[in-house]
N, C-alpha and C positions, 0 to 999 in steps of 0.2 A: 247488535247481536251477531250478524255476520262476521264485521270485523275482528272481534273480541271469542267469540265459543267456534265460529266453524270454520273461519277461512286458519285458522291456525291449530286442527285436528285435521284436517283436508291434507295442510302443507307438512304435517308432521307425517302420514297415512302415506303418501306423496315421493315424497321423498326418494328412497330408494329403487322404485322402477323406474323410475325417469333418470335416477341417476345411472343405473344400468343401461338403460336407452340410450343416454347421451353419453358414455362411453363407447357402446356400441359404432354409435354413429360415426364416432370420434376416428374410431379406429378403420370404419369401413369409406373415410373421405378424407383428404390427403391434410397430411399430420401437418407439412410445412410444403412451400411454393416445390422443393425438391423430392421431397420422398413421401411417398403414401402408404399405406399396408398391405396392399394389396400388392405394391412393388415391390417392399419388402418380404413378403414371403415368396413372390416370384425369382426375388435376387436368390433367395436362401436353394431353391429348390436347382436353379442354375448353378448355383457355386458347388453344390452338394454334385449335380451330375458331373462338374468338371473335375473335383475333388473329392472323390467317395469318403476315401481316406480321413476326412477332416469334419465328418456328418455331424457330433459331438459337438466342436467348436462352432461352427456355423449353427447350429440347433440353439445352442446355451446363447451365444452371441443374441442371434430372434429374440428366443425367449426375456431376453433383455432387452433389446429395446421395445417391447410388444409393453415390459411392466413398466421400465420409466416414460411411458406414457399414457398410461392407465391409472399407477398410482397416485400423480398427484391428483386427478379428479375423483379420486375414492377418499382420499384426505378431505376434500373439499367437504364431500356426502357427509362423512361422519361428522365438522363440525358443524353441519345444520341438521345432523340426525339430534348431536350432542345442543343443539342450540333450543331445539323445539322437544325434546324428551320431557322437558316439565309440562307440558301441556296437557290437561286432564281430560279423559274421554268426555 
């Protein structure tokens, strides 16, 4: 009965804060051996003070790479939202 009615109403229930968690986390521990996010929004805020002028580009630039690295883990979410959505209360 575990295996079969509740660990698979749990993992469906599940799902999506953990997946929000573990983006979280994702984003708040270092992305790759060189850059982390916490660096990168420290780069943005320095390039913006050296360059007012270019706040826009520098802003849009962030906000790009903050999503190609978020989105594939929210891909991931939906196809185990999509995977366990048949599963009956």
């Amino acid at each position: 009965a575990l295996r079969r009615v509740i660990v698979p109403q749990a993992v469906r229930i599940v799902i999506p804060p953990v997946t929000n968690d573990f983006i979280a986390l994702f984003k708040d521990t270092s992305v790759c051996s060189m850059i982390a996010v916490v660096e990168l929004t420290g780069m943005y805020r320095f390039l913006f003070q050296s360059h007012p002028q270019l706040m826009l580009e520098f802003g849009a630039m962030t906000a790009l790479l903050y999503l190609l690295m978020s989105y594939p883990l929210s891909l991931v979410a939906r196809r185990m939202e999509t995977r366990f959505k048949g599963v009956q209360r």
